[in-house]
C-alpha positions in Angstrom: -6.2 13.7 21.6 -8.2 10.1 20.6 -11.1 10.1 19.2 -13.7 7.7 18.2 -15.7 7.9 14.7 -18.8 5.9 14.1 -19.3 4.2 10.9 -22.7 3.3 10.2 -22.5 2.7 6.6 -20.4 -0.3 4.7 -17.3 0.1 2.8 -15.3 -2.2 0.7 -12.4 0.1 0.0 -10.1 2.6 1.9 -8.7 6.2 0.3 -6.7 7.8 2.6 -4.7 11.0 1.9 -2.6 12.3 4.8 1.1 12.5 6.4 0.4 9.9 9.2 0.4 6.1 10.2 -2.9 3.8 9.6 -3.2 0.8 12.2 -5.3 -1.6 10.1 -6.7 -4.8 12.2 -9.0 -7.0 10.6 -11.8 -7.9 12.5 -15.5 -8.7 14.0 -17.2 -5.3 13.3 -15.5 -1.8 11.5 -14.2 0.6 13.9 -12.3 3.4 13.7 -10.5 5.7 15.8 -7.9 8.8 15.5 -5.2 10.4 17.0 -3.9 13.7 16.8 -4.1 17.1 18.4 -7.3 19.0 18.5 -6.3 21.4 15.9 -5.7 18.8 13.4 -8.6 15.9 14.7 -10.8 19.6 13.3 -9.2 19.4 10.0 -9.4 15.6 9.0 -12.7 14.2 7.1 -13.6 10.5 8.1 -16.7 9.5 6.2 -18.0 7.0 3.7 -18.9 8.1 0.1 -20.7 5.4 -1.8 -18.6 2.1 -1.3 -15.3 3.6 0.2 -14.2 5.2 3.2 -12.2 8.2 2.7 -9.6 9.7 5.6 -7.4 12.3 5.9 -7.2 15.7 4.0 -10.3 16.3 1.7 -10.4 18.7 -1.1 -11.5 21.3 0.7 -8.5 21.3 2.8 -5.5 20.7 0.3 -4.5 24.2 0.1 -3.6 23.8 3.8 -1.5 20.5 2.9 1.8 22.4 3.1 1.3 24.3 6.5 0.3 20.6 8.1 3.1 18.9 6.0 5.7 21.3 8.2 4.1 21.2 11.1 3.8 17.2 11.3 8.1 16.5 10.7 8.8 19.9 13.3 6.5 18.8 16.4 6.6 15.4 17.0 3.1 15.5 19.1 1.6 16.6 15.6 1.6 12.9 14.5 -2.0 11.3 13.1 -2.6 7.9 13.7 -5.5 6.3 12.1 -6.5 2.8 14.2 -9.0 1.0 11.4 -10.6 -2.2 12.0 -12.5 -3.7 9.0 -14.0 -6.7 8.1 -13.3 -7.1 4.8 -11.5 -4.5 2.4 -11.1 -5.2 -1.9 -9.3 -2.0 -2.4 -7.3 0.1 -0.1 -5.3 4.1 -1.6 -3.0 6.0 0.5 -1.7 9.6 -1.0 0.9 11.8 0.4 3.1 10.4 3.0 1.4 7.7 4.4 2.6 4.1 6.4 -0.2 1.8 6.6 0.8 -1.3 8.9 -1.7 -4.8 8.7 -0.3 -7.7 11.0 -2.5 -10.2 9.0 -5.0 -9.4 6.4 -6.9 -11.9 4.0 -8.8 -11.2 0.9 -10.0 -12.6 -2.1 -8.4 -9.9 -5.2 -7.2 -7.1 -3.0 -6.1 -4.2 -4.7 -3.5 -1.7 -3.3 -2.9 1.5 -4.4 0.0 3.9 -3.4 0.8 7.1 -4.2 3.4 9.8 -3.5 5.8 8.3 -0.5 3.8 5.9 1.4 4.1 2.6 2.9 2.0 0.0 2.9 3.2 -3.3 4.9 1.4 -6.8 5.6 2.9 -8.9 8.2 1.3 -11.6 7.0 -1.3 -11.6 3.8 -3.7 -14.7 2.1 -5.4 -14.3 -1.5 -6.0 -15.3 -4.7 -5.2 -12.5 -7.1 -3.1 -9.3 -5.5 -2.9 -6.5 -7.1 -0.2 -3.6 -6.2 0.0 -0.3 -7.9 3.1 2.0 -6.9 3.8 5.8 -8.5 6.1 7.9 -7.2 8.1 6.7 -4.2 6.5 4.3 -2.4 7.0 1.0 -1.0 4.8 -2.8 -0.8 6.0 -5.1 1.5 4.6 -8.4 2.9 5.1 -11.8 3.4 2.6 -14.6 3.0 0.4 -16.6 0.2 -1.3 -15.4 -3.0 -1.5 -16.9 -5.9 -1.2 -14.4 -8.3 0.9 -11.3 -8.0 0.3 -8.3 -10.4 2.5 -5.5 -10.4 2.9 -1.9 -11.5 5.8 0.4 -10.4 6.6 4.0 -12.3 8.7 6.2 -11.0 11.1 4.7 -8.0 9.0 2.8 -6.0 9.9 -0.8 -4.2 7.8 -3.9 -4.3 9.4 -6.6 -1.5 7.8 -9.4 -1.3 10.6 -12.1 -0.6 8.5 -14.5 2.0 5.1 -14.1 0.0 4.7 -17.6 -2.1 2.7 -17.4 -4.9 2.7 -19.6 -8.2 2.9 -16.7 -10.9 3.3 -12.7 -11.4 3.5 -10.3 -13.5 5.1 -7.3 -13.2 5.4 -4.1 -15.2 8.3 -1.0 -14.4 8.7 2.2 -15.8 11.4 4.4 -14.5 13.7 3.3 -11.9 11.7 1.0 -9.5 13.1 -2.0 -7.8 11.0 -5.5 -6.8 12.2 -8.6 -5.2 9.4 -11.0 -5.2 8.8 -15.2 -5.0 7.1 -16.9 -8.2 7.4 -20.8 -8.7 5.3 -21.3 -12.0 5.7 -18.2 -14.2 6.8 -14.7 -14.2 6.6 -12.1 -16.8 8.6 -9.0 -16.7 8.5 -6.1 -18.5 10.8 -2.9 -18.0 11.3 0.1 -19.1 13.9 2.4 -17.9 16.5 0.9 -15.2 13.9 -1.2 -13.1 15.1 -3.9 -11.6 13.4 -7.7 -10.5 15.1 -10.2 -8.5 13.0 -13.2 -7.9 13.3 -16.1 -5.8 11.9 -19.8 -7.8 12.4 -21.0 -10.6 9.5 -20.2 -13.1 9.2 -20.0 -16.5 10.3 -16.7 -17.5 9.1 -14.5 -20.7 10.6 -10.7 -20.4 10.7 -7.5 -22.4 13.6 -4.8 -21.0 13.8 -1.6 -23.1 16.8 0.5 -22.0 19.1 -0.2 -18.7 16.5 -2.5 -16.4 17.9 -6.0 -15.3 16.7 -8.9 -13.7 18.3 -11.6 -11.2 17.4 -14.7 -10.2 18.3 -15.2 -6.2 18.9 -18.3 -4.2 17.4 -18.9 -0.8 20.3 -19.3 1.9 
């Protein structure tokens, strides 16, 4: 079943908890559409609080998370697919088990959240100052420009980001995450744990490792 949501109120962020894919296109004017079965398109909340616009299961339906979360990987017509086209975005947060897909996106700081064992993945991305947050098992990937990078992985997590140029980072692991990223001015590292960086470049490097976390520099082919 598809269905069409209005939104007639802005939003300049996304939070989305659910066990589904999210389409995101950006675009002319914000639209949004879902697709699911009836019995689920009843359970999901699509609404704008304040600044953000929140999808997927809402408090009040949590304690129904783990019949959905069955029912989702047994029937494949279960599936949720979120089709969301903004026209700007500074902060997007997916939860659960979650794979949000951008062809091309540009911001100006985006920041990107992940939680639990989502997917977030940029075809191609432009901005000034990105900003990725991974806990749990998630994964970033993209390709593109941006001219910072800023990253922070606990738990085991992956951050690939070998065709996104960008002139420094900074990136922060605890636990056993893993990042392959491009930097040509200056990277700092820091690890704790058995993280591990490869990087493409040749920046100046400052880094702090704390027990079994290593870092490689790699050579483009």
């Amino acid at each position: 079943m598809r269905q069409e949501i209005q939104l007639n109120q802005p939003f300049s962020k996304v939070r989305c908890r659910d066990i589904g894919t999210l389409i995101l296109t950006q675009g002319d004017q914000p639209s949004l559409t879902v697709e699911a079965d009836e019995e689920l398109l009843a359970k999901l909340v699509a609404e704008v609080r304040g600044d953000s616009l929140f999808l997927g299961l809402d408090e009040d339906w949590f304690a129904q998370f783990g019949k959905m979360f069955s029912s989702i990987f047994t029937e494949p017509d279960r599936k949720i697919t979120y089709h969301l086209t903004v026209t700007d975005l500074d902060q997007i947060h997916i939860s659960g088990k979650m794979d949000l897909a951008c062809d091309t996106f540009k911001a100006r700081d985006p920041k990107l959240q992940i939680s639990g064992l989502g997917q977030l993945s940029f075809g191609h991305l432009e901005c000034t100052n990105l900003k990725v947050s991974i806990s749990g098992r998630g994964e970033f990937s993209g390709a593109g420009w941006a001219e910072h990078q800023s990253i922070h992985i606990s738990g085991s997590g992956e951050y690939k980001t070998p065709h996104l140029a960008s002139q420094t980072a900074q990136i922060v692991i605890s636990g056993q995450g893993n990042a392959t990223l491009r930097v040509e001015e200056s990277l700092d590292i820091t690890i704790s744990g058995m993280g591990k960086v490869h990087y493409y470049g040749q920046p100046k490097m400052r880094q702090v490792i704390s027990g079994m976390g290593k870092t490689k520099r790699l050579n483009d082919q």
